[in-house]
N, C-alpha and C positions, 0 to 999 in steps of 0.2 A: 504494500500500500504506500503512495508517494503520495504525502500531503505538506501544500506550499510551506516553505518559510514561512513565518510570522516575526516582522520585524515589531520588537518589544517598542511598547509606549507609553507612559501614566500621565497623569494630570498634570505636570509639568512640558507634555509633549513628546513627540518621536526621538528616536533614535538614529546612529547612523552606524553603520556595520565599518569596523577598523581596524586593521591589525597590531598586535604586539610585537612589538619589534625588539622588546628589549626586556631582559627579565634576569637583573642581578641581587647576591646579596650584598646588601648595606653591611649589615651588622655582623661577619661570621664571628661565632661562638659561643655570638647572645640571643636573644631573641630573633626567631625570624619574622626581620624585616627586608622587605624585597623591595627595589626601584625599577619602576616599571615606566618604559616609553610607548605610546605609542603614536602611529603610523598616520598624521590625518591632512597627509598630502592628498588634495585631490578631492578630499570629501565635503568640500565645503565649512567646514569645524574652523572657527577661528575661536580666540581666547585672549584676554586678560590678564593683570597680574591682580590677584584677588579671588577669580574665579575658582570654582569645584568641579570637577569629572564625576557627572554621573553613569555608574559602571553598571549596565545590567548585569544578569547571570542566571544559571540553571540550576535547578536540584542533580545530585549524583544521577546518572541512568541507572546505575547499580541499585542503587537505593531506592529509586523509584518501582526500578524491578521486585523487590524484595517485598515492596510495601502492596505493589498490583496482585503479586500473588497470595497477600494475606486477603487481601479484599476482595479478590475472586473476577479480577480483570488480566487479559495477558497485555503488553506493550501494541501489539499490532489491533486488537479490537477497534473496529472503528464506531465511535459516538455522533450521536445529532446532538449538540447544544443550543442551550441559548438562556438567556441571563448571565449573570457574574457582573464581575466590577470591567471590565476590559473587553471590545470589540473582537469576535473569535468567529473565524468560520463555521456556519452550517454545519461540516464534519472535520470530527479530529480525530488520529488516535487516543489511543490510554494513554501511551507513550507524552506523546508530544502534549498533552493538556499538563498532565502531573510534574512533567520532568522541567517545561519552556514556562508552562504558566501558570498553573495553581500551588500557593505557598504554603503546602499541604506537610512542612517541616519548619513553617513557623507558626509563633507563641498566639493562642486563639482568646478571643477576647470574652467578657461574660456573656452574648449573647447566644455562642456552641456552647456553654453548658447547658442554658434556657432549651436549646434545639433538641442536643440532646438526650436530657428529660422529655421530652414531648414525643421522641419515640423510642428512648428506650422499651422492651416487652417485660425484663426483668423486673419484678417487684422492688428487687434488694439496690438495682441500680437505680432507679425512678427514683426511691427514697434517699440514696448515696447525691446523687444530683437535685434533685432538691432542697436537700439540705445545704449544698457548698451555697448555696445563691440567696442564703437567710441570711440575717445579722448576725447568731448564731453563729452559722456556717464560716465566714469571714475568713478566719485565721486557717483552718482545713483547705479553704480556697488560697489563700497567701502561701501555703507551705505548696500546693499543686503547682502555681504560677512558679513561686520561687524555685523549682526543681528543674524548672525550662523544658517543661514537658510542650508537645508539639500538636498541631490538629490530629497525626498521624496517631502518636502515641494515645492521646486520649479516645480514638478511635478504640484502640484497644484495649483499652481499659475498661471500655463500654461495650462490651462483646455486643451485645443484646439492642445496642443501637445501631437497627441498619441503615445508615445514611446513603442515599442512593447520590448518582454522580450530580444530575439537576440539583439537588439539595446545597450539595458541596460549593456549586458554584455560585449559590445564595449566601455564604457563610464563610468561606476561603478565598480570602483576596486575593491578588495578582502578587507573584513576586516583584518585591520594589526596587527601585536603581538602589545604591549604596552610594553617598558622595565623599569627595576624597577632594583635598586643598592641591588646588596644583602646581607643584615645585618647580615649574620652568619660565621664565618669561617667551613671550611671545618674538619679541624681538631680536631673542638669542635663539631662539629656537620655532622659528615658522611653521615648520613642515611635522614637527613633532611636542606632544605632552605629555613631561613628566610626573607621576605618582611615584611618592613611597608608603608602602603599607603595612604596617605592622599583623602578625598573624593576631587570631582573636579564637582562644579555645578555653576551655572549661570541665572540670565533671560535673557530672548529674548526680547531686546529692544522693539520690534514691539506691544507685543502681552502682557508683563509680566510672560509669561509663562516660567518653572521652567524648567530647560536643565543639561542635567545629560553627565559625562564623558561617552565615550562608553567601558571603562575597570574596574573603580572605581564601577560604579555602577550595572555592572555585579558581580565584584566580592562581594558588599555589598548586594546581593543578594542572597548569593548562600547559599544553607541548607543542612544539611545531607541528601547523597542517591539521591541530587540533578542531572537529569539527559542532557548532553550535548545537547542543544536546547531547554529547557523548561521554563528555566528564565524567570520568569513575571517581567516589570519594568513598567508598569505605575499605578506608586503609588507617597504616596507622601511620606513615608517614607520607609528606604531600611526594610528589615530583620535585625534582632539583631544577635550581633554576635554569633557562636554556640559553643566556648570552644573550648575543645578539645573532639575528636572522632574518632572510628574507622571506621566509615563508613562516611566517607568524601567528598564530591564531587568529581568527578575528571576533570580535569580543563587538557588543551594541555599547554606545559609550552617546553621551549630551553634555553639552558645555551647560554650565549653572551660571548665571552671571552670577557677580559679588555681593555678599553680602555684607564685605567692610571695603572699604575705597579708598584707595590711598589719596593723599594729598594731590591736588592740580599741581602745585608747584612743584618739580623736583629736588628744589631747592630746600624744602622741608625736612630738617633732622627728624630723623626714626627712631621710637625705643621698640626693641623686638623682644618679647620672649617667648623662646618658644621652646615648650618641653617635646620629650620624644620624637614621633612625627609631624607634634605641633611646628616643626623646624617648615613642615615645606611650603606655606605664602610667602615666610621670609627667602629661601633660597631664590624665589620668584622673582621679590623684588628686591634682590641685590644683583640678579643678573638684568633687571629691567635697568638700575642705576650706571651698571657696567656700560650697558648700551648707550645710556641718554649719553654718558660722560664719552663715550668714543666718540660722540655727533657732536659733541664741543657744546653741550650745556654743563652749566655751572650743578653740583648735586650737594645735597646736604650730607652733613656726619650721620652716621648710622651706627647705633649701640646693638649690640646682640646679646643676649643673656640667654643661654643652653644649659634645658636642664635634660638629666639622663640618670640612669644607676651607676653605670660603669663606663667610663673613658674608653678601656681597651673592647671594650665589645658593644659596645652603645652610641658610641658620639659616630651618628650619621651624616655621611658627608663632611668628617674632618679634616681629612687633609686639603679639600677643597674648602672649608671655610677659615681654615685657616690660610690660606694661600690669600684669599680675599683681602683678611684682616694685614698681611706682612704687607701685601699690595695695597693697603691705605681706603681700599674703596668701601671695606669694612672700617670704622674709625676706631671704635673702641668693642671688644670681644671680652664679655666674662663668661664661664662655664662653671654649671654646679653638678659635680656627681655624686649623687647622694649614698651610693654602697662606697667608695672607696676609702672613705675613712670611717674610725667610731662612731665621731656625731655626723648625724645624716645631714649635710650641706644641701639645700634645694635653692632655686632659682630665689625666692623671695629673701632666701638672706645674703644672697650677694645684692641685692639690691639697701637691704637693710647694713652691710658691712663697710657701703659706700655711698654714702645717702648724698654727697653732695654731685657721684657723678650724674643719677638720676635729678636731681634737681637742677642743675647744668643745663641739662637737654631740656628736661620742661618744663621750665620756668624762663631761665636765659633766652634761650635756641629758640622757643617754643616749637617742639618735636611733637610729633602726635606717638601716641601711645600703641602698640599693637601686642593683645595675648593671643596665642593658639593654644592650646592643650585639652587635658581631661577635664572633665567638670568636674562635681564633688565640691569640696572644701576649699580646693586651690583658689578658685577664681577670687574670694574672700581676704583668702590670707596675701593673695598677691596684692590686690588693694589694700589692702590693711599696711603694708609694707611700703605701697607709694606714699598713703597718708602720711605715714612715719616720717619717709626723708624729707618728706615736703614741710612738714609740722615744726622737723629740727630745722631743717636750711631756710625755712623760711622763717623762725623764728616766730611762728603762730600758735595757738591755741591748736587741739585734735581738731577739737568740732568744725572749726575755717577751713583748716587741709581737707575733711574729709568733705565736705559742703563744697570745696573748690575743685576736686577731682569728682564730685558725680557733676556738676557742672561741667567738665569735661566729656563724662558721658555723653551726658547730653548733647553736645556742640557737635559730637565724635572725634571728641580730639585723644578719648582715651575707648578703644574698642577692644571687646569682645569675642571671640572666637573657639565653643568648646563644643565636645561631646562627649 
């Protein structure tokens, strides 16, 4: 059975089909993280420095395999649909709905357990499921969600609920792009966009079993000549990365425009910091700066502050940011690694151990401000830490610092950028 392409697309819009041309590791020893280029001469794709790649992807075939034969579909059966969140042909395989487009291996929200209950036949399950959806119930629901069980799994949990495929398609979103900050400028790099991506895995509380991102570990799968839907992921190591090549995967991929904008001016000093992969807007726009400055515009000082665990196997892209910083087009470089010594050094107390370089830049300079990293706590403590140097070098009251940097916020002189 030969059923067309389906080129992926969500509410944000279409896709364009692009190859991978390049797929190294950053970090060998530590975490994998991989720098990934790709290919988008020709496809119309142009980009930013600010913007995001969004990356579609597919579930395992393997896995999908695994899961058609618990639910009593083989890969080649062909369906008539209609409904779902997403424009689909009249007929699909099993194959190609489960594997290209139902996210039938991500986290289901409370209205599959409501569904659920409504057909499970089991007595013992109706009541198990109507219970999680009480007040009651709550915390038994918080320990299910927390375990990062999946529509699939909970499928099976619920023997006794036979969900037919129409249903599913009421209930199981589309899988979603994944977006990634992208580490290249445009003007250094035309014809190609750089990503680096940190892997993203976990156990399953319940079971020990090893839980893979649904983007990460597509893309640390993918091989030359690799073809859209065929990805095997149940392994227990990904594929190594494959260099560079002309025969590349080709992967659906959307430029995001920006949601933080650097300065009109390029004459505008930068404070950057950026932990882990939070590094790649910035590597963006110091290769944007590279460029203005070879066209004979005047550029501003640029501060960097990197934060990571470990030096030797964590500082991505160092020897090139350091090449920058000796090259002056970086102006001032700190780095905090927080495993290598006893007291865990992070990003916010180099800022706090030099409160007057930070106040130099955005107070003097008036630099705009730029975070990338993890949410949680950080984005807090890192402000908490501008307030500080500002409060001492400015010789103010807390409350003025901090009232003068969400002021910033506000203006966007001091941005944002987490997940």
């Amino acid at each position: 059975v030969k059923i067309p392409f389906i080129m992926p697309r969500d509410a944000g819009g279409s896709s364009v089909l692009v190859p991978i041309s390049t797929s190294s590791p950053l970090t060998p020893g530590g975490r994998d993280v991989r720098h990934y280029e790709f290919d988008i001469k020709g496809s119309g794709l142009t980009y930013a420095a600010g913007d995001a790649l969004a990356i579609f992807s597919t579930n395992g075939a393997d896995r999908v395999d695994e899961f058609l034969d618990w639910y009593g579909l083989n890969r080649w059966d062909v369906l008539s649909v209609s409904g779902g969140t997403s424009p689909l042909p009249d007929h699909i395989t099993a194959g190609q709905l489960f594997t290209e487009h139902l996210d039938i291996f991500g986290r289901p929200k409370r209205n599959f357990y409501e569904m659920l209950g409504s057909v499970a036949t089991s007595p013992e399950e109706k009541e198990t499921l109507a219970h999680l959806i009480t007040k009651e119930g709550k915390p038994d629901l918080r320990n299910i969600i927390d375990d990062t069980n999946t529509f699939a799994d909970l499928l099976k949990m619920f023997p006794s609920a036979k969900v037919d495929v129409a249903r599913l398609l009421d209930f199981v979103p589309a899988i979603k792009p994944r977006l990634y900050s992208i580490a290249s400028a445009s003007e250094m790099h035309p014809d190609h966009i750089h990503c680096c991506i940190v892997e993203e895995d976990w156990k399953k509380n319940s079971t020990g079993e090893m839980r893979r991102g649904q983007s990460t570990w597509f893309l640390r799968n993918q091989t030359p000549e690799q073809q859209w839907g065929t990805v095997r992921q149940l392994r227990d190591e990904p594929e190594l990365p494959f260099g560079t090549v002309a025969n590349g995967p080709k992967v659906p991929v959307r430029v995001n425009p920006a949601v933080v904008h650097l300065p009109d001016d390029p004459k505008t000093p930068l404070v950057m910091v950026g932990l882990g992969t939070g590094l790649a807007p910035f590597r963006s726009f110091i290769q944007q700066r590279i460029m203005q400055k070879a066209a004979g515009l005047e550029v501003g000082d640029m501060l960097l502050y990197f934060g990571a665990r470990y030096e030797k196997t964590e500082y991505m892209y160092g020897d090139e940011i350091e090449a920058y910083h000796a090259d002056g087009i970086l102006t001032d470089l700190r780095k905090a690694f927080s495993r290598d010594q006893e007291r865990k050094i992070y990003a916010q107390h180099r800022i706090s151990d030099e409160p007057d370089l930070l106040y130099d830049y955005m107070v003097k300079k008036n630099a705009a401000f730029y975070l990338c990293g993890p949410a949680g706590n950080m984005p807090a403590q890192m402000k908490e830490a501008v307030v500080g140097a500002v409060a001492q070098c400015g010789k103010m009251p807390v409350e003025d610092a901090g009232a003068l940097v969400t002021d910033w916020q506000i203006k966007g002189k001091y941005n944002v950028e987490v997940w």
